[in-house]
C-alpha positions in Angstrom: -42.3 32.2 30.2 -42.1 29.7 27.0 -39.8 27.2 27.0 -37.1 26.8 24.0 -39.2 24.2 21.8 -42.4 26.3 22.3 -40.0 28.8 20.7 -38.7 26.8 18.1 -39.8 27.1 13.9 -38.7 24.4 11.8 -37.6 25.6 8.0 -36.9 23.2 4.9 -34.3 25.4 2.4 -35.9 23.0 -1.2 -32.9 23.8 -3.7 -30.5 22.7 -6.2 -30.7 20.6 -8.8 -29.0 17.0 -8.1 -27.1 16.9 -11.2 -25.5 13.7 -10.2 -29.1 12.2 -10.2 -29.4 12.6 -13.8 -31.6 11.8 -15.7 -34.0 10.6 -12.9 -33.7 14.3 -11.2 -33.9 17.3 -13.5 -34.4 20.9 -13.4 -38.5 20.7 -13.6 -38.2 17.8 -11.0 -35.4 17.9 -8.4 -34.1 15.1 -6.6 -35.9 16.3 -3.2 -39.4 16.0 -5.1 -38.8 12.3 -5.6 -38.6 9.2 -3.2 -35.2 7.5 -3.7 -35.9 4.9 -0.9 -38.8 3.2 -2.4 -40.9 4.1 0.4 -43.7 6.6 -1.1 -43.0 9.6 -0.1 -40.5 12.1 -1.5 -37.3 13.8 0.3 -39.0 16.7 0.9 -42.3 14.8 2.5 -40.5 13.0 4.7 -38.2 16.3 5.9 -41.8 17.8 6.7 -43.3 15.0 8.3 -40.1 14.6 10.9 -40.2 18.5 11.9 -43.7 19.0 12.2 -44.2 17.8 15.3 -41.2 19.9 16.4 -43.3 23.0 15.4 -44.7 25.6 17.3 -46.3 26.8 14.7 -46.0 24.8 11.5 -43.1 24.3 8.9 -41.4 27.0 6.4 -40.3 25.9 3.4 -38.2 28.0 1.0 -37.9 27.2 -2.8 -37.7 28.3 -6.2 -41.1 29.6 -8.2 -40.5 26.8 -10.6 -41.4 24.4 -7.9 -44.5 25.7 -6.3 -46.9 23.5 -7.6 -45.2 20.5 -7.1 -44.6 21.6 -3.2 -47.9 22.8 -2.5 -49.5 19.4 -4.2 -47.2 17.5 -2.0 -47.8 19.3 1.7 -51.2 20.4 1.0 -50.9 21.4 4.9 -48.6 24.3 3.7 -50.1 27.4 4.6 -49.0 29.5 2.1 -47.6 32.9 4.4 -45.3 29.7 5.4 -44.0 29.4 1.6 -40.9 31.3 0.4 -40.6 31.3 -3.2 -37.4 32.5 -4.6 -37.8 34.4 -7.8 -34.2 33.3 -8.5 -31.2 31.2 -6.6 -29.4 33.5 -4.3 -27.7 30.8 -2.6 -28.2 29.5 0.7 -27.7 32.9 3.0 -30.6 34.7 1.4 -33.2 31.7 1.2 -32.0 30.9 5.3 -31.5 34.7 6.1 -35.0 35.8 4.9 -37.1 33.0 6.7 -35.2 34.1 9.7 -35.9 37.5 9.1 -39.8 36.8 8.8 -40.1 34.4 11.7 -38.4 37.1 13.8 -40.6 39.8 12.2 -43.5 37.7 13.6 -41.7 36.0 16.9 -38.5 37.9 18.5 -37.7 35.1 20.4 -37.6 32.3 17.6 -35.0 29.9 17.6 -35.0 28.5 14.0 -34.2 25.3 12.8 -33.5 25.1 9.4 -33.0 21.4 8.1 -32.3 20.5 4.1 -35.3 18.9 2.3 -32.9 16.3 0.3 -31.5 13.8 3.2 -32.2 11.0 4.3 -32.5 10.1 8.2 -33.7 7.3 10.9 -34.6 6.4 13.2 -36.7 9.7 13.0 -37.4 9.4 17.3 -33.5 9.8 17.2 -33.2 12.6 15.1 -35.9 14.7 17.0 -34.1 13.6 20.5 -30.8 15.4 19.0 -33.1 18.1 17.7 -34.5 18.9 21.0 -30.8 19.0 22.3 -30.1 21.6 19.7 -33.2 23.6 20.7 -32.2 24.0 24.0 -28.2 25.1 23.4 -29.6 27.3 21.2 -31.5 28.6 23.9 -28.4 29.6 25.3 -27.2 31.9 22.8 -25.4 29.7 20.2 -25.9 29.3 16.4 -26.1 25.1 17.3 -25.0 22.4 14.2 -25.7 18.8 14.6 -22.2 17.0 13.2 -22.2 13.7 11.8 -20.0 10.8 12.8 -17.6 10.5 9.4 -17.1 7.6 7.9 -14.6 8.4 5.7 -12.4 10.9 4.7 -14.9 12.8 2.4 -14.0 16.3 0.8 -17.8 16.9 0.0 -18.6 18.0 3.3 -17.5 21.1 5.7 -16.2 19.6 9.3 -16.2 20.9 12.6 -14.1 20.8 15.7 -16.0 20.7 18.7 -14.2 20.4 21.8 -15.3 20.5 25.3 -19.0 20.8 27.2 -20.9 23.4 26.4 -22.8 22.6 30.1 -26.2 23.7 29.1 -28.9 22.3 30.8 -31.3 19.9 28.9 -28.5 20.0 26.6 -25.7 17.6 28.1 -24.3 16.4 24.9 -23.7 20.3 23.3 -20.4 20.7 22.9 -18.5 24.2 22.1 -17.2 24.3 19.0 -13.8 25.6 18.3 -13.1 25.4 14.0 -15.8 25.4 11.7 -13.6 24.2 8.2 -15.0 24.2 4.6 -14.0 21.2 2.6 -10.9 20.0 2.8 -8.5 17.9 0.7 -8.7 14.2 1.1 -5.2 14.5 3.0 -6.3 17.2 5.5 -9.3 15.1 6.0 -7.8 12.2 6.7 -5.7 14.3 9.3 -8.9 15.1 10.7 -10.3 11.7 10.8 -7.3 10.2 12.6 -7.4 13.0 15.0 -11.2 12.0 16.3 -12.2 15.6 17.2 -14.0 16.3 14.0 -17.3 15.7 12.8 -19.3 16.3 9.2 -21.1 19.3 8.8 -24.6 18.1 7.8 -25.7 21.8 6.9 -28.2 21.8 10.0 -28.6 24.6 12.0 -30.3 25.9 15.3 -30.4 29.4 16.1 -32.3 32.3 17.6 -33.6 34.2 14.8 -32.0 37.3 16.0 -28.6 35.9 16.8 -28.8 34.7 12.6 -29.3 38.2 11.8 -27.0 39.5 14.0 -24.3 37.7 11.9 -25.6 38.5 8.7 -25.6 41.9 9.4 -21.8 41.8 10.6 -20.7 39.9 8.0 -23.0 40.6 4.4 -24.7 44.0 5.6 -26.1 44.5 1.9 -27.9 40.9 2.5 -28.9 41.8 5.8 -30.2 45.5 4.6 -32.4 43.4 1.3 -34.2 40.5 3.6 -35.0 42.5 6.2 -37.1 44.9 3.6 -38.6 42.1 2.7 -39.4 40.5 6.0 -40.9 43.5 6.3 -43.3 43.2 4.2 -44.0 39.4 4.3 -47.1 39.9 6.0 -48.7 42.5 4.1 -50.5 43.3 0.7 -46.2 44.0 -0.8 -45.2 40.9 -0.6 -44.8 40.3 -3.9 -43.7 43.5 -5.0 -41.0 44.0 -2.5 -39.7 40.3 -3.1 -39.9 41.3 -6.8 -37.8 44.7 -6.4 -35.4 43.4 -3.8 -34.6 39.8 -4.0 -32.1 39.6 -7.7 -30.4 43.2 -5.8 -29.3 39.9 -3.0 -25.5 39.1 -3.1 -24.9 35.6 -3.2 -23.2 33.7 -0.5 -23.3 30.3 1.6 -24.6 30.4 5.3 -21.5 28.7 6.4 -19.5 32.0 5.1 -21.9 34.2 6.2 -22.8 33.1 9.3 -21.1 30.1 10.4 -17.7 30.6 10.1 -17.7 34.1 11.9 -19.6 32.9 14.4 -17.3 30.1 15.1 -14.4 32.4 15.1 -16.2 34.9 17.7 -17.5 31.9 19.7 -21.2 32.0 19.3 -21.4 28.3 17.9 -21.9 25.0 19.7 -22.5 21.4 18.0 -24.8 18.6 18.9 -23.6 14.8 17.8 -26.4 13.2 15.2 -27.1 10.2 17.1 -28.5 8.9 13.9 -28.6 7.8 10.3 -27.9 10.4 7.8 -27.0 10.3 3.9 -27.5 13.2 1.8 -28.0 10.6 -1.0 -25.5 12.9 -3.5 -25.1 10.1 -6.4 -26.6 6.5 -7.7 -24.0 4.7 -5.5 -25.4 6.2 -2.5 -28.7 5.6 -3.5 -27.7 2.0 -4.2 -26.5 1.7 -1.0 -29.1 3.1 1.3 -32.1 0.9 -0.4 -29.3 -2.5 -0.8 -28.7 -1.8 3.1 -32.4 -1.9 3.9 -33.7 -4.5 1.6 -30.6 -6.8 1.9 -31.2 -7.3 -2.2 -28.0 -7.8 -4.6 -29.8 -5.3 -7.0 -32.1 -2.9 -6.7 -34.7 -1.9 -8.6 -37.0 1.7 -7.8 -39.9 1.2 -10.0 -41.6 -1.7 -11.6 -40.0 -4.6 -10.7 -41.6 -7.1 -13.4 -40.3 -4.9 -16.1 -36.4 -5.9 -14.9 -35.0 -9.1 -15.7 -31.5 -9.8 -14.5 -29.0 -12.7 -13.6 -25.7 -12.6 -12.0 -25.9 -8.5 -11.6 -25.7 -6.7 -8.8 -26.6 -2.7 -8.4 -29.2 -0.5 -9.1 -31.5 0.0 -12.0 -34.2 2.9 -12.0 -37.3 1.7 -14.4 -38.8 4.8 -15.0 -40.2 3.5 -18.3 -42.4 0.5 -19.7 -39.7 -0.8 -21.8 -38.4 -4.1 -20.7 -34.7 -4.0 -19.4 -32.1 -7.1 -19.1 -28.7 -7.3 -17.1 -26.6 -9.8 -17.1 -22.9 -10.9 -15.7 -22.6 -7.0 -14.3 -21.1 -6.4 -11.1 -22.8 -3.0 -9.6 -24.5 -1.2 -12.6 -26.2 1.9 -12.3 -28.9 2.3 -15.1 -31.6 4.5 -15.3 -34.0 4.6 -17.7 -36.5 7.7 -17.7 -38.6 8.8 -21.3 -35.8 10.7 -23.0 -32.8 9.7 -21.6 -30.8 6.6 -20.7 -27.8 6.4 -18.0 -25.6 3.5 -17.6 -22.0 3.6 -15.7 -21.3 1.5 -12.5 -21.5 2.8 -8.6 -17.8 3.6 -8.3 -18.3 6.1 -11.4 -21.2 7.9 -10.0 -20.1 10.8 -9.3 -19.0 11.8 -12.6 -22.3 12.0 -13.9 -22.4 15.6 -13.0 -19.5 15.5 -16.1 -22.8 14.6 -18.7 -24.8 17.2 -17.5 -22.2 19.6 -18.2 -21.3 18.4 -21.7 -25.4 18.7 -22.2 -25.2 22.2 -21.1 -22.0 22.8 -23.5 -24.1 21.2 -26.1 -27.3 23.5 -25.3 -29.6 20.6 -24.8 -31.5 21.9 -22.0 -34.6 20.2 -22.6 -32.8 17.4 -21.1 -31.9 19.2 -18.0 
């Protein structure tokens, strides 16, 4: 008889776009094909390289046809029956739901893991120790998140309520969980903070493949009916032309309506605590603070260093150019300099880039995209 882990398949969901990354992350290059921590590898690299060695059986990653090449040149290890390309965004149910469906299709007793390809996480011996826990609540029958510790009252993420022991063995930290709540208002989250039962919903999930499905099909049977066609023919000559006939028939929908809120409700999910590190690096500020945190620098520079010139400045400045750039007397700038497009605002305005991308899009400049 296997044992959970030698059950368990790893899949990285490699969407969206990052619009408030702009200009450095854009349509063609998404922010989880670049390395925002000045370390040399990308988002999506160092996602892979933290599962593998969870793996039975190597890593699935799912993403859109636009982004093939630059997937494949970065894990060259990627067999390619292991890579999902969408044809089109169907949003986060279809992209999870079908590499469950093919994983079962091939192994009835997978449990899944399926882990975002954009965040950033250490130690990485802590994260698999939590990930192991997952594996083996999972085991028990549970659709399994891995909460995050908030640090403040953020309305960007989904929280859960986990209450008492879940009392699964190898899994002494699994809790069950009793709410699973989209994001709230900054007052109802600050109700939750001060309450200390909540955690962040880091969009991580552990499951048994069929216990996914099992949802999906309760919940979004249309969904359920179109991946499992398809997961049908994963392994066969029709791929393509069943993804092609099938996949833009897909209703869109989030995993968390389609699977993890009903299964919260009926009981079926439990939630491991994140022992660890974890930013989904979401704007410059955060990217600021991640590499300022590590380096222990004012200002930070990702790129070529000489290029920069600065005095009494602190922030970030991306030098994606070979122009020569100068700050001075400014107290955490955000610049980014890239070939056709130049970004300057400070850290506490970083979210609103998301606001230029927009008025691009009104303006039909989507070149710049």
């Amino acid at each position: 008889m296997r044992t959970p882990l030698e059950r368990f398949y790893p899949l990285i969901p490699a969407g969206g776009v990052g619009s408030r990354l702009w200009p450095l992350s854009r349509a063609v290059e998404p922010k989880f094909l670049l390395d925002l921590t000045g370390t040399g590898s990308s988002l999506l690299r160092a996602t892979y390289d933290r599962l593998v060695d969870l793996a039975t059986d190597g890593v699935m990653v799912i993403t859109g046809e636009a982004h093939a090449n630059a997937v494949t040149q970065q894990l060259r290890e990627l067999r390619g029956s292991d890579l999902v390309l969408e044809p089109s965004p169907r949003d986060s149910a279809a992209a999870i739901g079908l590499a469950s469906a093919i994983l079962y299709q091939r192994d009835p007793e997978a449990i899944i893991g399926s882990f975002a390809a954009d965040h950033v996480i250490d130690p990485v011996e802590d994260f698999q120790a939590v990930v192991r826990e997952a594996i083996a609540a999972a085991a028990t029958g549970k659709v399994v998140t891995i909460g995050i510790e908030p640090t403040e009252p953020s309305t960007a993420f989904g929280y859960i309520k986990a209450s008492k022991s879940l009392g699964a063995k190898d899994a002494p930290h699994a809790l069950a969980v009793e709410e699973f709540v989209e994001k709230p208002d900054t007052q109802t989250a600050s109700a939750y903070l001060a309450t200390g039962d909540y955690t962040w919903n880091a969009g991580m999930f552990v499951a048994p493949a069929q216990l996914m499905l099992k949802h999906i099909e309760a919940n979004e049977p249309e969904l359920y009916a179109g991946i499992m066609q398809i997961a049908g023919a994963w392994d066969t000559p029709e791929r393509d032309a069943t993804m092609n006939r099938v996949w833009d028939t897909l209703p869109k929908t989030a995993i968390d309506y389609a699977v993890a809120e009903p299964a919260a409700a009926a009981g079926d999910v439990a939630m491991v605590p994140g022992s660890f590190s974890w930013d989904d690096v979401g704007d410059f500020d955060a990217v600021a603070r991640l590499n300022i945190e590590k380096t222990g620098d004012d200002l930070f520079v990702l790129g070529d260093k000489n290029n920069v010139i600065t005095e009494d400045s602190t922030g970030i400045i991306v030098n994606n150019t070979h122009r020569k750039i100068s700050v001075i007397g400014i107290s955490d700038v955000v610049i980014v300099d890239t070939a056709d497009a130049l970004l300057v605002t400070v850290r506490d305005d970083a979210q609103s880039v998301k606001n230029t991308v927009a008025k691009l899009k009104e303006q039909g400049l989507n070149n710049l995209l």
